[in-house]
C-alpha positions in Angstrom: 0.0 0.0 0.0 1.3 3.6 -0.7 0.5 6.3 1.8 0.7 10.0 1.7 1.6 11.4 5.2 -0.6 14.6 5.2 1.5 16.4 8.4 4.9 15.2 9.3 5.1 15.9 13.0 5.6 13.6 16.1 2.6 11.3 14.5 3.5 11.7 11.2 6.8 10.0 11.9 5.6 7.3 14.4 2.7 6.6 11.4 5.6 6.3 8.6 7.5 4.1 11.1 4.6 1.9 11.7 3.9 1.4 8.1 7.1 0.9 6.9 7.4 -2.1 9.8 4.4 -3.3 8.2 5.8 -3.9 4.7 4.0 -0.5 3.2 5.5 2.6 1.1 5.3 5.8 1.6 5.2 8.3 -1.2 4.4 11.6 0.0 4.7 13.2 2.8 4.1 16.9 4.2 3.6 20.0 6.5 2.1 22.2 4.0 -1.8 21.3 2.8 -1.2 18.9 0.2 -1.0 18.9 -3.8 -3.8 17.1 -5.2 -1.1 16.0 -8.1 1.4 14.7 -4.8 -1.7 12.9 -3.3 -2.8 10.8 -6.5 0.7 8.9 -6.3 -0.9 6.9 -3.1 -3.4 4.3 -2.4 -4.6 6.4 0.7 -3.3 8.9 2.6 -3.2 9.4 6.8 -4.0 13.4 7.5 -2.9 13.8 11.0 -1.9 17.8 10.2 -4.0 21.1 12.2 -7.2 22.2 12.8 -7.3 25.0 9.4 -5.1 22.5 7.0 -7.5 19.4 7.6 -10.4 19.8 6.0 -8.5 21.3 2.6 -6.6 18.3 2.9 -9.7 16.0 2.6 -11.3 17.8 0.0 -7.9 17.5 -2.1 -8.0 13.5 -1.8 -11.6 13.4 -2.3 -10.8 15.4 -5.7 -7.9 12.6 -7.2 -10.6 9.9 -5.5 -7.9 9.1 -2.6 -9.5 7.5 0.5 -8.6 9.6 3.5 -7.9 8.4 7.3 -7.7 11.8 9.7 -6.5 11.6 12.6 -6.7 15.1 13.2 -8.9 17.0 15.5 -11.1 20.2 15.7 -11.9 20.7 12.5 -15.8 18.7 13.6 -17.4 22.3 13.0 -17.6 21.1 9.5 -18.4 17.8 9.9 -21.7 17.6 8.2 -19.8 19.4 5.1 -17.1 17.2 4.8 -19.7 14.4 5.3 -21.9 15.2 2.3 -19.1 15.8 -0.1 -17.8 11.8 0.7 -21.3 10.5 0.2 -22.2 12.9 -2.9 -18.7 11.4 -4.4 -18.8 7.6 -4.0 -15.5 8.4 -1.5 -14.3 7.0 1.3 -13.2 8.7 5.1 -12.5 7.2 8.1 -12.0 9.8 10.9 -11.2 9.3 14.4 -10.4 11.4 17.4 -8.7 8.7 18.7 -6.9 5.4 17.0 -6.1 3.6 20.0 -7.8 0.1 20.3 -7.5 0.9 24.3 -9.3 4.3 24.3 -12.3 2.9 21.8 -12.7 0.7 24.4 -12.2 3.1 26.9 -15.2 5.5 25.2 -17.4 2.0 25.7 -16.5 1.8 29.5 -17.4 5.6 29.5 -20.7 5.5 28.4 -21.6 2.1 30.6 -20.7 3.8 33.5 -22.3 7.2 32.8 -25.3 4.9 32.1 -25.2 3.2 35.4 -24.7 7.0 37.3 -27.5 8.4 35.6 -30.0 7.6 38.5 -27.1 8.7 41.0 -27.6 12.6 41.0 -25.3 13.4 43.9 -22.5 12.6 42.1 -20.3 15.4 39.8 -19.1 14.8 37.2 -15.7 16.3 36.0 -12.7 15.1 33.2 -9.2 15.9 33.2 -6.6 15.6 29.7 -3.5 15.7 29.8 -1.2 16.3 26.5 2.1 17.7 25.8 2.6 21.2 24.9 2.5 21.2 21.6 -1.3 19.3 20.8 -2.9 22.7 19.3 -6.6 21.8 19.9 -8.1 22.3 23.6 -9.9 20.1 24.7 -8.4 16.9 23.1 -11.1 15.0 20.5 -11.1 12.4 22.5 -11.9 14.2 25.5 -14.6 15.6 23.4 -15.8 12.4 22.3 -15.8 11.0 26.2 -18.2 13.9 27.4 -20.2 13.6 24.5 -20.7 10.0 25.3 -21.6 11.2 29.0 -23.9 13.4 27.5 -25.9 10.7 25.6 -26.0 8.8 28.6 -27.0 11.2 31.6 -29.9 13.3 32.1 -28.5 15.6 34.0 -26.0 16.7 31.5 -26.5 18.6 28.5 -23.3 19.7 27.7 -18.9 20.2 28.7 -16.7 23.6 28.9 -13.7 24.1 29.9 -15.2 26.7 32.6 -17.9 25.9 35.1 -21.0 26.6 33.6 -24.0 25.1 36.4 -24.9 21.9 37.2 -25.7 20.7 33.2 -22.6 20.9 32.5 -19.5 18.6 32.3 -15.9 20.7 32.9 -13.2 19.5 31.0 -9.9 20.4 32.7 -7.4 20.6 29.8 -3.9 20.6 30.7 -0.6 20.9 28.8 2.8 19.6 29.9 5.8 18.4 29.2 5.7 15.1 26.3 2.6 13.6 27.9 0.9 11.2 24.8 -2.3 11.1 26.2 -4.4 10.9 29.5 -7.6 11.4 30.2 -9.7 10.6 33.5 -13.1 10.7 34.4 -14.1 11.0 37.9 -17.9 10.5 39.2 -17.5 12.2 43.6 -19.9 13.0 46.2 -19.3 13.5 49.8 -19.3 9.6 50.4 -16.7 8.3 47.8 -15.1 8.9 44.5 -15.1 6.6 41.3 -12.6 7.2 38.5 -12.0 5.7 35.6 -8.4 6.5 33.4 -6.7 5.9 30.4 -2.8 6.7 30.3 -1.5 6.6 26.9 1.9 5.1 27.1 3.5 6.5 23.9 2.5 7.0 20.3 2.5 3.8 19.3 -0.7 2.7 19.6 -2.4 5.7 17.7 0.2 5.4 14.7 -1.1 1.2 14.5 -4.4 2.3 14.6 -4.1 5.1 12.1 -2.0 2.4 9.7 -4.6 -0.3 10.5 -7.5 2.1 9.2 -5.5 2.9 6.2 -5.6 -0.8 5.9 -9.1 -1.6 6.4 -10.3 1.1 4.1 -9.0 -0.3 1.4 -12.0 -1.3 -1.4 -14.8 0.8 0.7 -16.6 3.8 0.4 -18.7 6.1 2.5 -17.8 7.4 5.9 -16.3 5.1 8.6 -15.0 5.5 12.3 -13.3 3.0 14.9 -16.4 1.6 15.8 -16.9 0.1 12.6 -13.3 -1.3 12.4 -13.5 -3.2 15.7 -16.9 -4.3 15.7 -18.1 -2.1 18.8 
């Protein structure tokens, strides 16, 4: 398989590595948004770039018919957009806030447990990410994607900020340090006890596998796909 690296950062690299170990090529690879004429060299190509570059990015594959796996987040704003193009198109996007087989089934042990607090009201809610200091989006998608999932499941909470803003909402406590991968925690207290529930990224590895194995997986299909339907959850 040949892949265009769409952002050459940290992930970028990690992603080449991975693919390379897994017998692919890679044939393109960039900081800039991408040349549709670059692009149409690969088979598929893995945009883990910025928020502003990402959706360009897409559109370019979609245009040379290159299936797309992003890894990168808050671009979701456009979401619906992006969403419409792929199906008017006959292409094919598989996006992710998160690749890692442990946090998919991290987001499942989420919403369980928000499901089981639902009827507990005197317990709040808060979430804490931790990333290193040069992740550009804030909150992280997947934190985004666990308070969503809190959301679906509890009454009581409508939405998240990063400020408190009353009882319907979930605060997200985004922090920044140091080369932290990824961590996020969950924690459910009253005045009686505390349950928390974590997930500590131990390097990079496991989102550059998951990003490849996408890349993999969407090889042949068309529409608009997510972890969910690559692991069967």
């Amino acid at each position: 398989m040949k892949i265009a690296l769409l952002g050459y950062g940290k992930m970028g690299k990690a992603i080449e590595e991975i693919a390379l170990n897994r017998g692919h090529s890679v044939v393109f690879k960039t900081n800039e948004a991408s040349m549709e004429k670059d692009v149409s060299k690969a088979d598929v190509a893995i945009d883990f770039s910025t928020p502003e570059t990402a959706v360009d990015n897409i559109k370019k594959c979609f245009a040379v018919n290159v299936p797309v796996v992003v890894g990168t987040t808050g671009w979701y704003e456009r979401f619906s957009e992006v969403c419409r193009l792929c199906e008017l198109g006959g292409h094919s996007l598989f996006h992710a806030t998160n690749f890692s087989v442990g946090v998919n089934i991290f987001f499942e042990v989420n919403k369980k447990l928000a499901k089981l607090m639902d009827t507990q009201a005197d317990y709040e809610i808060e979430m804490t990410e931790i990333h290193h200091t040069q992740k550009l989006d804030s909150p992280s998608g997947t934190a985004i994607t666990l308070a969503e999932g809190i959301v679906g499941e509890l009454d009581r909470k409508s939405k998240w900020s990063e400020e408190a803003q009353g009882q319907d909402s979930i605060l997200i406590h985004a922090k920044r340090e140091g080369e932290v991968p990824g961590t996020h925690i969950i924690d459910y207290e009253n005045e009686i006890d505390k349950i928390e529930i974590k997930h500590e990224a131990k390097g990079r590895i496991g989102f550059a596998t998951g990003a490849v194995v996408a890349a993999e997986w969407l090889q042949d299909k068309h529409g608009v796909y997510t972890m969910k339907d690559l692991l069967k959850l």
